[in-house]
N, C-alpha and C positions, 0 to 999 in steps of 0.2 A: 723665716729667720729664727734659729734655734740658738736661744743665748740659757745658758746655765752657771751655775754656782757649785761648785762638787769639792768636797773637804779632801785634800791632797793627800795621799797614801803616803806610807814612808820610802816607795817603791819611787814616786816623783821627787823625793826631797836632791837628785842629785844634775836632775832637770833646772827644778826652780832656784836651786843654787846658782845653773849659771844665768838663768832670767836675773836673777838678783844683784848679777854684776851688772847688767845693764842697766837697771831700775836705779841702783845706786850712783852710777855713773851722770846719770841724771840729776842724779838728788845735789849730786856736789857740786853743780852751780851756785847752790843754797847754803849750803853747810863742809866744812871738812868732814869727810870720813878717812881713815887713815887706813895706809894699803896696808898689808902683809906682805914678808918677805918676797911671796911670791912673784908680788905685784897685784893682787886682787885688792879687790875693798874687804875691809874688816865687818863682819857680822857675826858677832859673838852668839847668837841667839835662836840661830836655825836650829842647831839639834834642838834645843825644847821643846818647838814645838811640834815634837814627835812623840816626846816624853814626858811633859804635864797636861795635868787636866786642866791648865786656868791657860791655856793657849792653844789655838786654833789655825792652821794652815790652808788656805781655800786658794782654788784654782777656777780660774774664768774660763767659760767655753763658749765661741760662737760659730755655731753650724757645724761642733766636733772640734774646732780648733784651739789651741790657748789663744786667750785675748789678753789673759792677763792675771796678777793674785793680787792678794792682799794675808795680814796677818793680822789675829785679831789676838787679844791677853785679857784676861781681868788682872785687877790688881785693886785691892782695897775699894770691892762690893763696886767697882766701875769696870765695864769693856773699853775697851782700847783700841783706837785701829792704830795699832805700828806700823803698818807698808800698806797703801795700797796704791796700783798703778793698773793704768789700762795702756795695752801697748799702742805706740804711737798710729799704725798701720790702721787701730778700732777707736781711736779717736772721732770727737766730733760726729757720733750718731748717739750721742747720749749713751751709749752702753753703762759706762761707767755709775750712771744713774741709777738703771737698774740693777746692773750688782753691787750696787752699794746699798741699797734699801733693802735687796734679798739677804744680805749679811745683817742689818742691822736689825731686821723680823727675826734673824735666825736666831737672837740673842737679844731678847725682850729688859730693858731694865737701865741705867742709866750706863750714860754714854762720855767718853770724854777723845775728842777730836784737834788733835793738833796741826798746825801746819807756821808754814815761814812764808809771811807778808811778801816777801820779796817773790813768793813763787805764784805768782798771782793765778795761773791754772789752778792751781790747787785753792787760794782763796776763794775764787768765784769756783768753783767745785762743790764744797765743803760748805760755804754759804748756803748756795744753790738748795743745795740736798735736805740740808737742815729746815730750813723754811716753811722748805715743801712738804715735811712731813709733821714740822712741830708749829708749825705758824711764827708764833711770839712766844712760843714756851722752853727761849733757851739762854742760858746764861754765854758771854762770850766776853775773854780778856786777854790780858798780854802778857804774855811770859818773859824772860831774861832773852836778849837776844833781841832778834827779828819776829818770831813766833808768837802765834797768838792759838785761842784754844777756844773751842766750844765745847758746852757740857749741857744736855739735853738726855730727857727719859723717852726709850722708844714701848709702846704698850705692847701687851700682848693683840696679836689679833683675835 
């Protein structure tokens, strides 16, 4: 079983655009996203991360195939996961586990994880992951809305 982590080229960025209409389509259970003329969901933020240095594009692979991405930012001396999703299909073998840890090694230093209460995958995800790697060493609280937030340091190894 060959599961990997590999930083998206800009050559993928028109791939994972249309993952990302699914991913968000998901998401607005939870939250409004608001379409574009088109009809797609609004993601102002894809090109960046092609074009800054404080933001990161990664693509999941198991046995060669996408399972899934994620987006990572710094912003004021914190990482950030903005997106991450494993696709439903790689669900439920813990994948997501592991590339979520191989992302959070890849970027040593403090950490801030948000998510919406109401999307309980993602709370028991996000809990889960935390724990397992920081024990009791993470601050967690409530944002405007539904959402709630962890903020934990991951060490170098």
């Amino acid at each position: 079983m060959g599961l990997s982590v590999k930083i998206a080229k800009i050559s993928d960025r028109p791939y994972i655009s249309s993952l990302l209409q699914l991913y968000l389509r998901e998401l607005s259970r939870f939250e409004e996203i608001p379409l574009t003329p088109a009809g797609e969901y609004e993601y102002k933020y894809l090109p960046y991360y092609w074009t800054e240095n404080t933001r990161w594009p990664y693509l999941f692979y198991f046995d060669g195939k996408v399972a899934g991405f994620a987006f990572v930012r710094k912003e004021n001396e914190k990482y950030i996961m903005a997106e991450f999703t494993v696709f439903i299909e790689y669900r439920g073998y813990q994948f997501g586990l592991v590339f979520a840890e191989e992302i959070l090694q890849k970027h040593p230093g403090r950490w801030n994880i948000e998510y919406d209460v109401e999307n309980t995958s993602a709370n028991h995800f996000w809990n889960r992951l935390v724990v397992s790697l920081v024990s009791n060493k993470y601050t967690k609280g409530n944002l405007p809305g539904n959402s709630e937030y962890l903020e934990f340091t991951v060490d170098k190894k």
